[in-house]
N, C-alpha and C positions, 0 to 999 in steps of 0.2 A: 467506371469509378476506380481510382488508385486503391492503393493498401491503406488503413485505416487501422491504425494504433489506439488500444485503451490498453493499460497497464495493470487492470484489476484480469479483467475478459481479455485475453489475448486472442485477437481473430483476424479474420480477413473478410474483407465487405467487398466482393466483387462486382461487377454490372449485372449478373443475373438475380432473379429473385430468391428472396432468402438470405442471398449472401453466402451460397453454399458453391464452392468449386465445381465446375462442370471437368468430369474427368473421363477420359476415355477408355478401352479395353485395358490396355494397361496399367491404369491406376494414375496416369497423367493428368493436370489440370490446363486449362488451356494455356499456362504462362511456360509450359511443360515440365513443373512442378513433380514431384512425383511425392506420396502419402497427403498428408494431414497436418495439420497445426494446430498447436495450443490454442485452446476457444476460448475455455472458462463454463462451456454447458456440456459437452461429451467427458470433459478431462479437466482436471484441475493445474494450472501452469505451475501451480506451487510446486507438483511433483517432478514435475519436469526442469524448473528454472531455479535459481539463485541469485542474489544479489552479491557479485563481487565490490566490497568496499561500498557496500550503500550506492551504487552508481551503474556498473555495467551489467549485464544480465551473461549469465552463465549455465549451459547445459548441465544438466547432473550427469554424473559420471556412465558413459555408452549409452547417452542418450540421445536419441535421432530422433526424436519430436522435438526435444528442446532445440536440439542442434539447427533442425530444417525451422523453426520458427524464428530464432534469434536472425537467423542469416535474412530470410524470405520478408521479415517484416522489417528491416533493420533497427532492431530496437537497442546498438549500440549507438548510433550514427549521431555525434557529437552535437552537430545544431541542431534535428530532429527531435530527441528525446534526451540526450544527456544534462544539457544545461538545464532544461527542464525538472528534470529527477533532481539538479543539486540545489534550484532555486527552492523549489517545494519542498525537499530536505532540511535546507536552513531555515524557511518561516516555520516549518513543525517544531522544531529543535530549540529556536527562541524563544515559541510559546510557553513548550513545555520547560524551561531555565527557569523564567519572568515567572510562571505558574507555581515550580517548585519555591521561589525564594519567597513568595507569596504566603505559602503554604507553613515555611518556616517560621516567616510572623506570629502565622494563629498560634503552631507551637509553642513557641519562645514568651507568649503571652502578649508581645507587642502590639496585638492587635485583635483583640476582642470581640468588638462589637456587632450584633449581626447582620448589620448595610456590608461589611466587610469580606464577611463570612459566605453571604447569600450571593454575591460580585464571583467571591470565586469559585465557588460550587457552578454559578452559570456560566461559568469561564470554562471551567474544567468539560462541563456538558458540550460549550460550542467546540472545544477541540475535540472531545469523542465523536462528536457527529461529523467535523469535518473531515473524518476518515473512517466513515463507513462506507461498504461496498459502493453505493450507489453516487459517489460523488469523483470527478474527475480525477484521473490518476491515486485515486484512492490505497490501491497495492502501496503505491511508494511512501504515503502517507501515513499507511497501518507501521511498514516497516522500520519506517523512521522510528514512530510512537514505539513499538513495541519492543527496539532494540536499544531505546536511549534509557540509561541510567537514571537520566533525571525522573522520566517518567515511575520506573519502581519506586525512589523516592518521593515523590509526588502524591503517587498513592499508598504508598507507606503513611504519610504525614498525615494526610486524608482521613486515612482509618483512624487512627490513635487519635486524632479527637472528635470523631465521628461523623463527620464530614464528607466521607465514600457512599455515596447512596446505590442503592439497590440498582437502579434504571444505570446504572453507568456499568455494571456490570455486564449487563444484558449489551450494551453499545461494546464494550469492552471483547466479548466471546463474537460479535462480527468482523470485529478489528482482526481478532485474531485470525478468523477461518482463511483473510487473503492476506496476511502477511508473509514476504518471502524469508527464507534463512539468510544470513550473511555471511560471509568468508571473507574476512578482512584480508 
């Protein structure tokens, strides 16, 4: 079986069982790899990786897991995983636009009523759950969410008229635990 990319779980799914490297005396795997790679169950990739510009993945500074992972899975590699990261980018990013000018309505008084109100609280909920850990490329998803402005405003507007419920907070602290930093 090839190398096998998730972006929440960074790992390697080999032909043996498990999915765990068979490594030799010296710490070799059999592709003659040598250490370990970002999993996401031994080590967190957070600590190891970065989003350059929302898009590329970057080692943290002297770091040789991040390094041996970025390189080993190729998780820059343009039609493999980048266009992917920046499609998925931009439907987050629209939701969350289309969601805050929404939001602005109930504000602004524009729009009151509670068919209104309950649309976009279920709206807000389907994009918290679309980026919680367990849903495909998830990491890029939380990152998006959690680094876009709209989104603070979103739930800024949310609150003030009371409209941020409890349950979204709790989706909210999952988003956060795999979201990566970014370095524009």
């Amino acid at each position: 079986m090839k190398n096998r990319t998730s972006l929440h779980s960074v790992y390697v799914s080999d032909s043996n069982p498990g999915g765990h490297s068979q490594k030799d005396e010296g710490g070799h795997d059999e592709s003659g790899r040598r250490g370990s790679l970002c999993n996401g169950i031994s080590n967190r990739p957070q600590d190891h990786l970065y989003f350059k510009n929302n898009i590329r993945f970057r080692a943290k500074e002297n770091d040789d897991l991040g390094d041996t992972t970025i390189s080993t899975l190729d998780l820059n590699n343009q039609e493999k995983h980048i266009q992917s990261r920046l499609s998925i980018s931009q439907e987050i990013a629209t939701k969350v636009e289309d969601l805050k000018e929404k939001s602005k309505l109930v504000i602004s008084g524009n729009r009151t009523g509670n068919r209104f109100k309950y649309k976009l609280c279920n709206d807000v909920r389907a994009l918290l759950e679309l980026c919680r850990p367990t849903t495909p490329y998830s990491a890029v998803k939380a990152t998006t969410l959690t680094h876009d402005e709209y989104y603070v405003q979103l739930k800024n507007n949310l609150s003030r008229c009371g409209l941020w419920h409890k349950d979204f907070n709790e989706l909210e602290r999952l988003i956060n635990e795999i979201s990566y930093d970014i370095d524009a």
